[in-house]
C-alpha positions, 0 to 999 in steps of 0.5 A: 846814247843821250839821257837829256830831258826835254821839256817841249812837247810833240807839239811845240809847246813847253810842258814846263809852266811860266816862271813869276805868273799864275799858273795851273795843270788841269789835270791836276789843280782843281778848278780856278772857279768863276774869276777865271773866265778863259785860259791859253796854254802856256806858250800857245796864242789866245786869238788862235786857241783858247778855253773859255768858261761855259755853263757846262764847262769849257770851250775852244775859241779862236781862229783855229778851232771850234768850226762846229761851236754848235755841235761841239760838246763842252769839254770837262777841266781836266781836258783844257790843258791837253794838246793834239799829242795827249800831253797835260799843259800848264795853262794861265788865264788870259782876258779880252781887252776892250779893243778885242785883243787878249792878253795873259792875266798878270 
């Protein structure tokens, strides 16, 4: 019988945050507040999933999500970094570059 704990979830993504970079757990770190403008969770591509900032909260853009953006209610914080297996991520803030291309904040 194995005891090993893994850090990787169901769905691929590290349940451990980066090391040397900002980082926070919605689920359990407040807010970052308005300088944080969109967030990826660790591991996961921004031009496919990311949260950004809206006036009630956040919203999922990218090219595999957010279909129905118009009926979509925003989410609240505490749900930005849980992924399709209910796990709670680690998520850091990414911006958009000029040329449309995102890039994690560092």
């Amino acid at each position: 019988m194995s005891t090993q704990v893994t850090s990787t979830c169901e769905c691929g993504l590290s349940t451990e945050p980066p090391a040397g970079a900002q980082w926070w757990r919605p689920d359990l770190d407040t807010d970052p507040g308005p300088s944080v403008r969109a967030v990826v969770r660790y591991g996961e591509e921004p031009e496919l999933r990311r949260a950004v900032r809206c006036p009630n909260g956040w919203s999922e853009h990218g090219a595999m999500v957010n279909f129905y953006q118009d009926i979509t209610p925003p989410m609240s914080w505490t749900r930005v970094g849980t992924c399709w297996a209910e796990t709670s991520h680690p998520v850091v803030a990414v911006r958009e570059e000029p040329n449309g291309a995102w890039t994690v904040e560092s």
